[in-house]
Backbone and ligand atoms as CSV (ligand in chain L), in Angstrom:
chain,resi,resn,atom,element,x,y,z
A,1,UNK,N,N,0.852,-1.191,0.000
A,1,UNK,CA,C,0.000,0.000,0.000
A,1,UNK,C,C,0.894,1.249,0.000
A,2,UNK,N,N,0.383,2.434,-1.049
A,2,UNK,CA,C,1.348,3.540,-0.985
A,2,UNK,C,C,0.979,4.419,0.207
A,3,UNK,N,N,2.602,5.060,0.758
A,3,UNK,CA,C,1.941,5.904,1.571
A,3,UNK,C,C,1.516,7.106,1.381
A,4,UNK,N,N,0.913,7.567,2.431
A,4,UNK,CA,C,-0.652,8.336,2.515
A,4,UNK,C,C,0.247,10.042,2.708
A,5,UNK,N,N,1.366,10.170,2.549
A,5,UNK,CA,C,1.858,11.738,3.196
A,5,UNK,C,C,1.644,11.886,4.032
A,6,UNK,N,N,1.658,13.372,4.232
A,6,UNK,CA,C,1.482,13.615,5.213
A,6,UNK,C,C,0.173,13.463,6.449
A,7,UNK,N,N,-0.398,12.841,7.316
A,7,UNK,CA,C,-1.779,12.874,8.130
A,7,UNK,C,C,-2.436,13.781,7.900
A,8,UNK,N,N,-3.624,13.650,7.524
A,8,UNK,CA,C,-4.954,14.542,7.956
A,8,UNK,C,C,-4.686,14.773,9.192
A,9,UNK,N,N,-4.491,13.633,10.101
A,9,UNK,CA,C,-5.107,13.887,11.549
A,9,UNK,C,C,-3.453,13.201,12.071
A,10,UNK,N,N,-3.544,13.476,13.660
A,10,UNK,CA,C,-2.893,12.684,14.734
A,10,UNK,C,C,-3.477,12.587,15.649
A,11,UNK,N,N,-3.407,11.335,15.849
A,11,UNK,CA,C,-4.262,10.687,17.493
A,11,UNK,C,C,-2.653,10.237,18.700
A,12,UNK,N,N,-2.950,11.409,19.441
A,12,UNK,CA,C,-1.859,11.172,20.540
A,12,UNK,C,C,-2.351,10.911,22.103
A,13,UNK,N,N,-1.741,9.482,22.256
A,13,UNK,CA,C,-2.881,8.655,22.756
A,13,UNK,C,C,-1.467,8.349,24.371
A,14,UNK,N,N,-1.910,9.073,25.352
A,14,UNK,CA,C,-0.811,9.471,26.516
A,14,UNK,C,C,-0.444,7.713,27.107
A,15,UNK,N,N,0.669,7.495,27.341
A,15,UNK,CA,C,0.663,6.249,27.921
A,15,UNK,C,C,1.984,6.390,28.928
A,16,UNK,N,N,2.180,8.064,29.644
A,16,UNK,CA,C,2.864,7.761,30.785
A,16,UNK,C,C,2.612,7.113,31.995
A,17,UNK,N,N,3.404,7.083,32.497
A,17,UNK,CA,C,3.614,6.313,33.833
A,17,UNK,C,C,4.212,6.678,34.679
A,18,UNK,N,N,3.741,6.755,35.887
A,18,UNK,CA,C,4.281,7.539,37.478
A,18,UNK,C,C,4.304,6.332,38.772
A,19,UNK,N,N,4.867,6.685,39.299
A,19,UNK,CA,C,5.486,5.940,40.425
A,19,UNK,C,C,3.704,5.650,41.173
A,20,UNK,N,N,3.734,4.551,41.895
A,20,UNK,CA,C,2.262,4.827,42.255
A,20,UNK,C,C,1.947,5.317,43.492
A,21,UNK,N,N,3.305,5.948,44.041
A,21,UNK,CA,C,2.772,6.773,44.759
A,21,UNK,C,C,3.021,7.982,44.868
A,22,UNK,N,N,3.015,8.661,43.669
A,22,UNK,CA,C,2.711,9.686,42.728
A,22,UNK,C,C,1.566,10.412,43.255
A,23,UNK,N,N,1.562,12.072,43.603
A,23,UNK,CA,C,0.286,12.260,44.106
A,23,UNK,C,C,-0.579,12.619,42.413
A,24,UNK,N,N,0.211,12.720,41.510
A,24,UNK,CA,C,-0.547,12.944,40.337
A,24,UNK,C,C,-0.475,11.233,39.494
A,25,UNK,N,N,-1.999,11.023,39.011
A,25,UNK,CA,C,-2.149,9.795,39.005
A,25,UNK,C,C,-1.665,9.946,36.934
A,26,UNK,N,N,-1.608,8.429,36.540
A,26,UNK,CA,C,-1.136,8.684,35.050
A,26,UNK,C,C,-1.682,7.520,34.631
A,27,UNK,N,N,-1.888,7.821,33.205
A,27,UNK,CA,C,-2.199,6.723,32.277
A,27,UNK,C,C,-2.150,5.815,31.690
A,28,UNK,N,N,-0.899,5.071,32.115
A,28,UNK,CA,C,-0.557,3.672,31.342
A,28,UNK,C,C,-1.145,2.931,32.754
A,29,UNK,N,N,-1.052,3.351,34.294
A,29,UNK,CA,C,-1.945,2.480,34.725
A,29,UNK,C,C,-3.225,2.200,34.715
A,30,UNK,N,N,-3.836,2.806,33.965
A,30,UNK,CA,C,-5.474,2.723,33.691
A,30,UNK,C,C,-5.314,2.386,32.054
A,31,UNK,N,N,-4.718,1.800,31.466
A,31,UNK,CA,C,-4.975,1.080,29.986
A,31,UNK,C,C,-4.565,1.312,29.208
A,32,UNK,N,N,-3.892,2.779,29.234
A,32,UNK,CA,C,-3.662,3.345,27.882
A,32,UNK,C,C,-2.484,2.890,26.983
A,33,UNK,N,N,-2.222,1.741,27.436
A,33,UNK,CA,C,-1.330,0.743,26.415
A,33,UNK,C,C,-1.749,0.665,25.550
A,34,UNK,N,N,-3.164,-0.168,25.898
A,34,UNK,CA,C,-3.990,-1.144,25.354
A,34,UNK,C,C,-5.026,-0.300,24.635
A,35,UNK,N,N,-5.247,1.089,24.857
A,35,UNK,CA,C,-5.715,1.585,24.455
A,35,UNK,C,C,-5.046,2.357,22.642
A,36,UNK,N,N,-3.523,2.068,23.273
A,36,UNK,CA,C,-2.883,2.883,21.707
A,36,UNK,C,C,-3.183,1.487,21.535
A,37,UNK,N,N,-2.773,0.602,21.074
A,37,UNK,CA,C,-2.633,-0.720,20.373
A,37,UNK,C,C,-4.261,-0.138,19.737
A,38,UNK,N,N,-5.154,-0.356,20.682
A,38,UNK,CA,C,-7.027,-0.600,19.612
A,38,UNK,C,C,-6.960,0.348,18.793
A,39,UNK,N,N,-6.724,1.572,19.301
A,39,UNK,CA,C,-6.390,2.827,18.120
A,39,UNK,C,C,-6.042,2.829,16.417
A,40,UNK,N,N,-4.836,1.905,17.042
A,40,UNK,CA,C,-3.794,1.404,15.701
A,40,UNK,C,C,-4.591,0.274,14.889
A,41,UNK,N,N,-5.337,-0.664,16.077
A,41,UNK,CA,C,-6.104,-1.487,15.039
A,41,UNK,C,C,-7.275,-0.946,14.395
A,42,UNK,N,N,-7.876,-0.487,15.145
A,42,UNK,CA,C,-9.210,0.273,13.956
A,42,UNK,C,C,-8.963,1.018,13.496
A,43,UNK,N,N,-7.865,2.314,13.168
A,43,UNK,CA,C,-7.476,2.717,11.962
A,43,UNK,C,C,-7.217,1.762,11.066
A,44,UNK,N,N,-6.423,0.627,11.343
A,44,UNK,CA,C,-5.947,-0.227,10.258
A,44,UNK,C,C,-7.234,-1.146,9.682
A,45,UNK,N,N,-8.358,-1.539,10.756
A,45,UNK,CA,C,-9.718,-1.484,10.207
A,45,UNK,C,C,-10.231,-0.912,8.814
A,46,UNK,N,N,-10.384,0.440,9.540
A,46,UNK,CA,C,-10.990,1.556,8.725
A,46,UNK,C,C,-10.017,2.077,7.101
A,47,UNK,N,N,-9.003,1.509,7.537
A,47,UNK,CA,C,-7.773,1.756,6.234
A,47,UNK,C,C,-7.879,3.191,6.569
A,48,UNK,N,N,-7.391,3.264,7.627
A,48,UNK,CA,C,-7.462,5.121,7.917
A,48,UNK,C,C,-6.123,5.589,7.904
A,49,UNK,N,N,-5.109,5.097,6.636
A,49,UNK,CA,C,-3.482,5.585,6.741
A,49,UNK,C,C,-3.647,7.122,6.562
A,50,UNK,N,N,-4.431,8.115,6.660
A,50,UNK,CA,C,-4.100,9.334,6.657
A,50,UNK,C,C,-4.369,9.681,8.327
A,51,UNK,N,N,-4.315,8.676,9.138
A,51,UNK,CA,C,-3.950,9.342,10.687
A,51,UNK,C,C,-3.272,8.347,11.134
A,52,UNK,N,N,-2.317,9.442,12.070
A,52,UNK,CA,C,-1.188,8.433,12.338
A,52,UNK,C,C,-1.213,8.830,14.001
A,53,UNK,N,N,-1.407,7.342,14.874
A,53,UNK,CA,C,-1.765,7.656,16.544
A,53,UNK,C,C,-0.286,7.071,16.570
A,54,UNK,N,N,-0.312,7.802,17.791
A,54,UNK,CA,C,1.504,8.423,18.775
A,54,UNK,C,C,1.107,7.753,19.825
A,55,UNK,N,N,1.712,7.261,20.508
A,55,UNK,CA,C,2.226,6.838,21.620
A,55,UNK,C,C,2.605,8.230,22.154
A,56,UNK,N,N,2.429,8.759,23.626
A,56,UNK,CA,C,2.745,10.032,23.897
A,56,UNK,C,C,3.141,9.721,25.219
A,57,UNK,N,N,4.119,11.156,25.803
A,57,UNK,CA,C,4.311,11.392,26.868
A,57,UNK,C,C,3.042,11.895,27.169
A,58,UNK,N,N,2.907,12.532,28.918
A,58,UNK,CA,C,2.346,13.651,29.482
A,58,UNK,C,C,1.383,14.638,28.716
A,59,UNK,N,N,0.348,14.652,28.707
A,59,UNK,CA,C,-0.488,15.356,27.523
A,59,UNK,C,C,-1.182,16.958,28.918
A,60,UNK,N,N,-1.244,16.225,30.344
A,60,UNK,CA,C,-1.399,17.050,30.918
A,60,UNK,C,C,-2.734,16.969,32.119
A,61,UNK,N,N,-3.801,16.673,31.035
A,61,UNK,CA,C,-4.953,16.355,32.258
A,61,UNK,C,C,-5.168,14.784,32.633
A,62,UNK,N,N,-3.993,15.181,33.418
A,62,UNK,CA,C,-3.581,13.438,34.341
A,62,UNK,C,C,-4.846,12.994,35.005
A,63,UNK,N,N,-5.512,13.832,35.158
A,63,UNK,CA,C,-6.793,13.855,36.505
A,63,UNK,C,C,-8.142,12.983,35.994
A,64,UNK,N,N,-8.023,13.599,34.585
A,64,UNK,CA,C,-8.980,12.366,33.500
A,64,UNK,C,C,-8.826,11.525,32.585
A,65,UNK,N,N,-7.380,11.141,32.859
A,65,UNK,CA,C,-6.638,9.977,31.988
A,65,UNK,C,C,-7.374,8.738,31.672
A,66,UNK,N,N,-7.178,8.036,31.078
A,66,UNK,CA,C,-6.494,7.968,29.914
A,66,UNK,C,C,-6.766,9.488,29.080
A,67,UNK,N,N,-5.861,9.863,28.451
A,67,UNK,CA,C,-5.939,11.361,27.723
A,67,UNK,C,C,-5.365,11.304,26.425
A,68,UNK,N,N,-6.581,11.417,25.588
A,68,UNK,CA,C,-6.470,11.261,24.026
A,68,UNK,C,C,-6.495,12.864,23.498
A,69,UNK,N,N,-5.347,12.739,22.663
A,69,UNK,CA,C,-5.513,14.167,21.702
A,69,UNK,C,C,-5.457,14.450,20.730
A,70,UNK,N,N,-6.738,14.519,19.848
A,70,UNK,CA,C,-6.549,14.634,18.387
A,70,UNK,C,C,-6.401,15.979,17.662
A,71,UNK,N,N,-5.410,16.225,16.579
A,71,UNK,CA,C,-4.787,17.294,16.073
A,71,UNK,C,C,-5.124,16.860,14.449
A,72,UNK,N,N,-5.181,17.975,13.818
A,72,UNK,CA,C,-5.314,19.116,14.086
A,72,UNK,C,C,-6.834,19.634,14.397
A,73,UNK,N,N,-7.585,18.760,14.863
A,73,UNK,CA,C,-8.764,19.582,15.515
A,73,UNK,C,C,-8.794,19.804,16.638
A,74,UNK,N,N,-7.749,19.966,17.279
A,74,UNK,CA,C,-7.810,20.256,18.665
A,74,UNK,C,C,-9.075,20.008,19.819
A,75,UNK,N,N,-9.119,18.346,19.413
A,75,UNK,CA,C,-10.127,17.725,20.563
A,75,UNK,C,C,-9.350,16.743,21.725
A,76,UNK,N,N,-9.595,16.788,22.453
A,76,UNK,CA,C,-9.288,16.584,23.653
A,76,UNK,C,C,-10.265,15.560,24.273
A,77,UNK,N,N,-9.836,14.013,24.724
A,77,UNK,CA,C,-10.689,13.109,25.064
A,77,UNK,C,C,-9.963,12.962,26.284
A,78,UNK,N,N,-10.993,12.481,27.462
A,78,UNK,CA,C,-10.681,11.774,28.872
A,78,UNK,C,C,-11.365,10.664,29.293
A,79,UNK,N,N,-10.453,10.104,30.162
A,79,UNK,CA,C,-11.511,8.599,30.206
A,79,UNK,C,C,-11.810,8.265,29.879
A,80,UNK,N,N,-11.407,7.777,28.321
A,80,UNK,CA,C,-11.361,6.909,27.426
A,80,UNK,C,C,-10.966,5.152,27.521
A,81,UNK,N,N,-11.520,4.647,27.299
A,81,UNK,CA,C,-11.450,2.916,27.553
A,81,UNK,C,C,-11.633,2.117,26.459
A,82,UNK,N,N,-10.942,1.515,25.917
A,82,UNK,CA,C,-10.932,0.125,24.812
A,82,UNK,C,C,-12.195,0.361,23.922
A,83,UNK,N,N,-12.980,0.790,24.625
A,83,UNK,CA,C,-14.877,-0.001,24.379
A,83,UNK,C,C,-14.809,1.236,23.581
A,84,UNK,N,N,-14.142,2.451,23.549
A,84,UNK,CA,C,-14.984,3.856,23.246
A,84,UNK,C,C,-13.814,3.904,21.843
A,85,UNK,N,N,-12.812,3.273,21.877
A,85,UNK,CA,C,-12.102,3.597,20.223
A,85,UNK,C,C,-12.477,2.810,19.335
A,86,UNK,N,N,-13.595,2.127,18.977
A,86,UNK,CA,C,-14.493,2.284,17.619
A,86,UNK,C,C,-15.049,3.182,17.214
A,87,UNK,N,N,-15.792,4.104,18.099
A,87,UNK,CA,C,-16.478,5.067,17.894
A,87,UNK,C,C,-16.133,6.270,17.497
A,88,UNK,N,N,-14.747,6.480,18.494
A,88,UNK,CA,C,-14.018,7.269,18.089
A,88,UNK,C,C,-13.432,7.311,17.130
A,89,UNK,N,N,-13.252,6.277,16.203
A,89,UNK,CA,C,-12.290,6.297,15.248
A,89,UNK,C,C,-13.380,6.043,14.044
A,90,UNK,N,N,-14.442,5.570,14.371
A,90,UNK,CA,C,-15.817,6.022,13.118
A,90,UNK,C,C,-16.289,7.395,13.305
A,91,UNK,N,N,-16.884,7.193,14.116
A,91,UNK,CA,C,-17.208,9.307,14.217
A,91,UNK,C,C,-16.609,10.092,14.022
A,92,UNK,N,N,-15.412,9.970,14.368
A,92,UNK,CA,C,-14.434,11.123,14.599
A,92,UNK,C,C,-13.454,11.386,12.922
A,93,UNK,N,N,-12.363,9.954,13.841
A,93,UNK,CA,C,-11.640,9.889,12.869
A,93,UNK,C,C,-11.822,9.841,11.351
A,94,UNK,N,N,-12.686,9.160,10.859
A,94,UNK,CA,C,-13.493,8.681,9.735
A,94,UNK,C,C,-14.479,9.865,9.397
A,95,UNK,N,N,-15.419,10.058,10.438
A,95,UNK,CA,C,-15.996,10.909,9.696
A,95,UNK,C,C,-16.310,12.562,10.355
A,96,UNK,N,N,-15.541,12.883,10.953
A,96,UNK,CA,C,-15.355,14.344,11.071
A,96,UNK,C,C,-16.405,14.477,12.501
A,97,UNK,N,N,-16.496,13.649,13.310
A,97,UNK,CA,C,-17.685,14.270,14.078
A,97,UNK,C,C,-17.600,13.642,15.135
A,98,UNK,N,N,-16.758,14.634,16.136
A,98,UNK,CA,C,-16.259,14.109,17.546
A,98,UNK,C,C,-17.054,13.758,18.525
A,99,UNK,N,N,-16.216,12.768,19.196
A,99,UNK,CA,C,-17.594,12.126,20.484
A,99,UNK,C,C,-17.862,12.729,21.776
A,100,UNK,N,N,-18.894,13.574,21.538
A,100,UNK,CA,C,-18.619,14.649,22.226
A,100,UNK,C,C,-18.816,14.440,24.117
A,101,UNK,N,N,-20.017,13.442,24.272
A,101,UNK,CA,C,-19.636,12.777,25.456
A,101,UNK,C,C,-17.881,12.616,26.157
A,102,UNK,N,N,-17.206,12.119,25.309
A,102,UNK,CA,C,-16.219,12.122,25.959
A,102,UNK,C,C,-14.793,13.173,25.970
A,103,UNK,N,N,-15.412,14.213,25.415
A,103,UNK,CA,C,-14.633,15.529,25.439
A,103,UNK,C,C,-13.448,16.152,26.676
A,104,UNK,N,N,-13.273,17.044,27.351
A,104,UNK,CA,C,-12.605,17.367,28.295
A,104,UNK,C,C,-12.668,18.805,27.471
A,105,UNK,N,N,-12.201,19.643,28.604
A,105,UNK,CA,C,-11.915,20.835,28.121
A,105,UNK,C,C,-11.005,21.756,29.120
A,106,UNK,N,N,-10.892,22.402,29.513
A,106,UNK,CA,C,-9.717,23.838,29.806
A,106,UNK,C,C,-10.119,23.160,31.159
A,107,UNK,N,N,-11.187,22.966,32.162
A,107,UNK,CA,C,-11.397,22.707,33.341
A,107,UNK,C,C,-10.761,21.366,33.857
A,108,UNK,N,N,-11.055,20.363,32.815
A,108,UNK,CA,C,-10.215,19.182,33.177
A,108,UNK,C,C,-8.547,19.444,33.401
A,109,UNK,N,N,-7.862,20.301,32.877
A,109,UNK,CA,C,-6.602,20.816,32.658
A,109,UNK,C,C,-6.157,21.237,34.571
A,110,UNK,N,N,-7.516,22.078,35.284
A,110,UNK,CA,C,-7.472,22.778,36.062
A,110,UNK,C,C,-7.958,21.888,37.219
A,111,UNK,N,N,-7.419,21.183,37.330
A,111,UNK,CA,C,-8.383,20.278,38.670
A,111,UNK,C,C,-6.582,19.618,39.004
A,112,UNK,N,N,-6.746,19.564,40.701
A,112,UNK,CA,C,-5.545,19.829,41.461
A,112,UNK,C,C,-5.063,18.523,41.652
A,113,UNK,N,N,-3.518,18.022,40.979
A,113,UNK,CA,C,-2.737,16.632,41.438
A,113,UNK,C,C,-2.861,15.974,42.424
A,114,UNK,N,N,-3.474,16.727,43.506
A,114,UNK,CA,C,-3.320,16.421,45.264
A,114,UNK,C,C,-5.065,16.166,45.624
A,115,UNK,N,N,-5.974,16.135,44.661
A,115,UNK,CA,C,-7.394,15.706,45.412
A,115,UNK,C,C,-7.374,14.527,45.493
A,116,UNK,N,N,-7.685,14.198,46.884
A,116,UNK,CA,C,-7.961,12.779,47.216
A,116,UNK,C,C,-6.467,11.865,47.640
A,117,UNK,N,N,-5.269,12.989,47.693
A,117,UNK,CA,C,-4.168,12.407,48.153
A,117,UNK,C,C,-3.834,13.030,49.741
A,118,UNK,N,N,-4.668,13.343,50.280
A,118,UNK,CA,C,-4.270,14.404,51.558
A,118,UNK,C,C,-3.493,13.317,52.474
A,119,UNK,N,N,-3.678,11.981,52.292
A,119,UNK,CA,C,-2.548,11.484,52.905
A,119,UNK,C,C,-1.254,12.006,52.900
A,120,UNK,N,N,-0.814,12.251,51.845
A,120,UNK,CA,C,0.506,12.667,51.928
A,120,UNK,C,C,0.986,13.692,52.428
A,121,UNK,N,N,1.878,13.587,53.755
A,121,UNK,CA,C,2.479,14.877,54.336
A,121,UNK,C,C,3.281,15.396,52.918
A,122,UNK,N,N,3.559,16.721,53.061
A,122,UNK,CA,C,4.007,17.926,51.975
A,122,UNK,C,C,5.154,17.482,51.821
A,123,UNK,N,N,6.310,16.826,52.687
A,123,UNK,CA,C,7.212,16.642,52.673
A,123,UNK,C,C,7.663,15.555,51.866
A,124,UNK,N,N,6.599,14.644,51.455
A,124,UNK,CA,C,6.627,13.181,50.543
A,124,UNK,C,C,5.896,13.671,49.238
A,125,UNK,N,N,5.593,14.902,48.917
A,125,UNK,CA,C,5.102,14.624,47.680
A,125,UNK,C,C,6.190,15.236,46.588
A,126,UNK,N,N,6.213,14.276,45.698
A,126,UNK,CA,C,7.471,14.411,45.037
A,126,UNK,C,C,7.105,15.840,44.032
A,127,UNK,N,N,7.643,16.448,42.918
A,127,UNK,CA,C,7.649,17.177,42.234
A,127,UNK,C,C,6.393,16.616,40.904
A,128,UNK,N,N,5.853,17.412,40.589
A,128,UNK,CA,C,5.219,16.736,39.399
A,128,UNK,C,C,5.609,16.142,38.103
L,1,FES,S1,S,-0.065,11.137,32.567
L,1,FES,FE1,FE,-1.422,11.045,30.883
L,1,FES,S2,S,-2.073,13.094,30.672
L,1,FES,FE2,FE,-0.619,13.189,32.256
């Protein structure tokens, strides 16, 4: 098969990883392995060689990870799970029309590393 140039799209699909006792939580422990792998297969489904999904560092809103980011439409997915990249990659990817249920936006960005970690004295929480 010839290749496709440059992408329409990129699906950058976060699969860091933090110590687990990390007061900021991350995404390869909640799936997002397994989540780039389905990515890669239902594009390859869909014969969708004009998007090409990344394996990514740190995308940022750790708080609603798994954290998908598609460019150049600047959509932004959270809590994303196995079950939801068909859809995403028919609706979206395929046909222009993001799932908007699973969106995120500027607020998800803004929600604090440390909720729900108050265990940790100040002195143990490492740097972000
Ligand atoms: S660790 Fe995945 S967005 Fe930060």
């Amino acid at each position: 098969m010839a290749r496709a140039g440059m992408p329409r799209k990129f699906v950058f699909v976060c699969i860091n990883e933090r110590p687990a006792e990390h007061p900021r939580p991350s995404c390869h422990p909640r799936g997002s392995a397994s989540l780039f792998e389905a990515f890669r297969e239902q594009t390859g489904v869909h014969s969708l060689v004009d998007v090409k999904v990344v394996a990514s560092g740190c995308l940022e809103p750790c708080m609603v990870g798994p954290a998908v980011y598609v460019a150049p439409d600047d959509v932004w997915y959270g809590g994303v799970t196995v079950e939801d990249v068909p859809r995403i990659v028919e609706e979206h990817l395929r046909d222009d029309q993001p799932v908007e249920f699973l969106r995120i936006g500027r607020e998800e960005f803004e929600l604090s590393p440390l909720a729900g970690r108050s265990d940790l004295p100040p002195g143990e929480i490492p740097p972000v």
